[in-house]
C-alpha positions as CSV (number, residue, x, y, z in Angstrom):
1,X,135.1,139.3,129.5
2,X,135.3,138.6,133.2
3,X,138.7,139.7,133.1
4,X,138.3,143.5,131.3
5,X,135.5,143.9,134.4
6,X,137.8,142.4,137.0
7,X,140.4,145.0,135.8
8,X,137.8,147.8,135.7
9,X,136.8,147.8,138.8
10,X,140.2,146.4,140.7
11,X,140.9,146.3,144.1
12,X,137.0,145.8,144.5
13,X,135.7,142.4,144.5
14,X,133.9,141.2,141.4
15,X,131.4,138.0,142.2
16,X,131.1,135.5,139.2
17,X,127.9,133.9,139.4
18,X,128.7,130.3,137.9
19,X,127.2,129.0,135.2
20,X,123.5,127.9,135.6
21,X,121.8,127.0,132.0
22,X,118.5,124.5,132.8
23,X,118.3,121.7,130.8
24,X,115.6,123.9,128.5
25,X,118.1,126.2,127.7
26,X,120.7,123.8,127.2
27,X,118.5,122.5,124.9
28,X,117.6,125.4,122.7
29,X,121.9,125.9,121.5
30,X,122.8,124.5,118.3
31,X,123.3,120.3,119.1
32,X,121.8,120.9,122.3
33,X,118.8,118.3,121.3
34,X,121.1,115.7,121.5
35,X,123.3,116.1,125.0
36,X,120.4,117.0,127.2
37,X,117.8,114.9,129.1
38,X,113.8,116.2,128.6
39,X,113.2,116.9,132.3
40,X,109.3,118.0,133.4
41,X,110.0,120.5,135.8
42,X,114.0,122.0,134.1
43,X,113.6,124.6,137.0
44,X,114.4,121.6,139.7
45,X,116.2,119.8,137.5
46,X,119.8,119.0,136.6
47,X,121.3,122.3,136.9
48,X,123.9,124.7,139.6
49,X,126.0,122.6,142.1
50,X,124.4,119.3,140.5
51,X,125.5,119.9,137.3
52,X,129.0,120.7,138.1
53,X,129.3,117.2,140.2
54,X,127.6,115.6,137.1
55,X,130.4,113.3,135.2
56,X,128.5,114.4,132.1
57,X,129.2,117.9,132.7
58,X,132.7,117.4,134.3
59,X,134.3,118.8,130.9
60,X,132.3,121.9,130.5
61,X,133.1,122.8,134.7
62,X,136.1,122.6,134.1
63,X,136.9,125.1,131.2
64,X,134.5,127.2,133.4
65,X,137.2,126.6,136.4
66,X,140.0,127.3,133.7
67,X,138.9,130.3,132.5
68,X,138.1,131.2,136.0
69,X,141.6,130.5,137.1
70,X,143.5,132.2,134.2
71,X,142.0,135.5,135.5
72,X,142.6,135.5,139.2
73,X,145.8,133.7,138.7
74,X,147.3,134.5,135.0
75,X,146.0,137.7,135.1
76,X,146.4,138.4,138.8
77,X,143.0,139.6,139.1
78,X,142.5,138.3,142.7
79,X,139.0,140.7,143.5
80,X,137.0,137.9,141.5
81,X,135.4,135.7,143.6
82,X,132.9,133.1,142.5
83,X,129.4,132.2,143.3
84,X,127.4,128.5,143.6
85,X,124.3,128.6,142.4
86,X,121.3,126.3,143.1
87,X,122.9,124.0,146.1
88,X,120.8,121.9,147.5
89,X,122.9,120.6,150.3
90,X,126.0,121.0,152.3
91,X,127.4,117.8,151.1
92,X,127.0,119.0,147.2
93,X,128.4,122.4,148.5
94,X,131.7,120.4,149.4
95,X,131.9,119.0,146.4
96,X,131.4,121.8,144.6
97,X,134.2,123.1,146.5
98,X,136.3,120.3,145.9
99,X,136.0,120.6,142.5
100,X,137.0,124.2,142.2
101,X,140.1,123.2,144.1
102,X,141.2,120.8,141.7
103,X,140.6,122.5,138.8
104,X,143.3,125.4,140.4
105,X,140.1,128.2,142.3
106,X,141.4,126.7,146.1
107,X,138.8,128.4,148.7
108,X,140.7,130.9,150.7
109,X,144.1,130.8,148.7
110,X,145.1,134.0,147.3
111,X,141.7,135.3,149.6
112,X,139.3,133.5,147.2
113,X,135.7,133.8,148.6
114,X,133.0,131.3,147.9
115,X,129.5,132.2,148.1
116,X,126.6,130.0,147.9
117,X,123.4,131.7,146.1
118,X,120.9,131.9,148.9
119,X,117.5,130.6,146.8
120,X,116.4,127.1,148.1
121,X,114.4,126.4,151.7
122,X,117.2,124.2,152.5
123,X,119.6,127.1,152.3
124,X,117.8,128.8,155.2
125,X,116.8,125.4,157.0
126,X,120.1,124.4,156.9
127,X,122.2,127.8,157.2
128,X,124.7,127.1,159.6
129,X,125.5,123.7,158.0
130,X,126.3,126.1,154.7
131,X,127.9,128.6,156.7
132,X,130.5,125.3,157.3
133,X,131.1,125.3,153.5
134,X,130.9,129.1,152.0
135,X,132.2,131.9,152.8
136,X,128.8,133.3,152.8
């Protein structure tokens, strides 16, 4: 797993793309059918940052955070750093943030690096405001 490549290649940094399934995908795993909403357009839809803030998903984040946290701190694998996909604003970037922190993945403890996947206009209307947030 994300620890036998963190190992591999220590001291260099390893970035962990987070988790981002679209509701189609979701969808398509054994019992899928009945957690996930039909959504028109699943490329715009309920997924990335937005589905980490989600209470419905709030579970699920957090065994990703756990699993997360075991190998930087557990393991001592501190050259993972993690990824946001699909942020659409500054404000869900905080909270994304936020939430990492409770669930033990503190920005900037340990040297932790955040990164916010550069894929939406309002990442590059907006830049500075997410330079606030990520580390880059």
């Amino acid at each position: 797993g994300i620890g036998s490549i963190a190992a591999a290649f220590y001291p260099n940094p390893i970035i962990v793309r987070l988790g981002d399934f679209k509701s189609n995908e979701y969808c398509r795993l054994i019992g899928g059918e009945g957690f996930e909403p039909h959504e028109e357009n699943p490329m715009i839809g309920l997924r990335g940052a937005s589905r980490y803030l989600h209470p419905d998903f709030e579970d699920a984040f957090k065994l990703e955070c756990e699993a997360l946290a075991h190998v930087r701190n557990e393991m001592k694998l501190d050259n993972v750093h993690l990824m946001v996909p699909f942020c659409r604003t500054p404000e869900e970037g905080k909270g994304v943030i936020d939430t990492l922190a409770k669930n033990g993945l503190k920005q900037g403890e340990d040297e932790l690096k955040v990164w916010c996947m550069c894929e939406l206009p309002s990442n590059v209307l907006a830049i500075d405001e997410f330079a606030q947030v990520f580390d880059g």
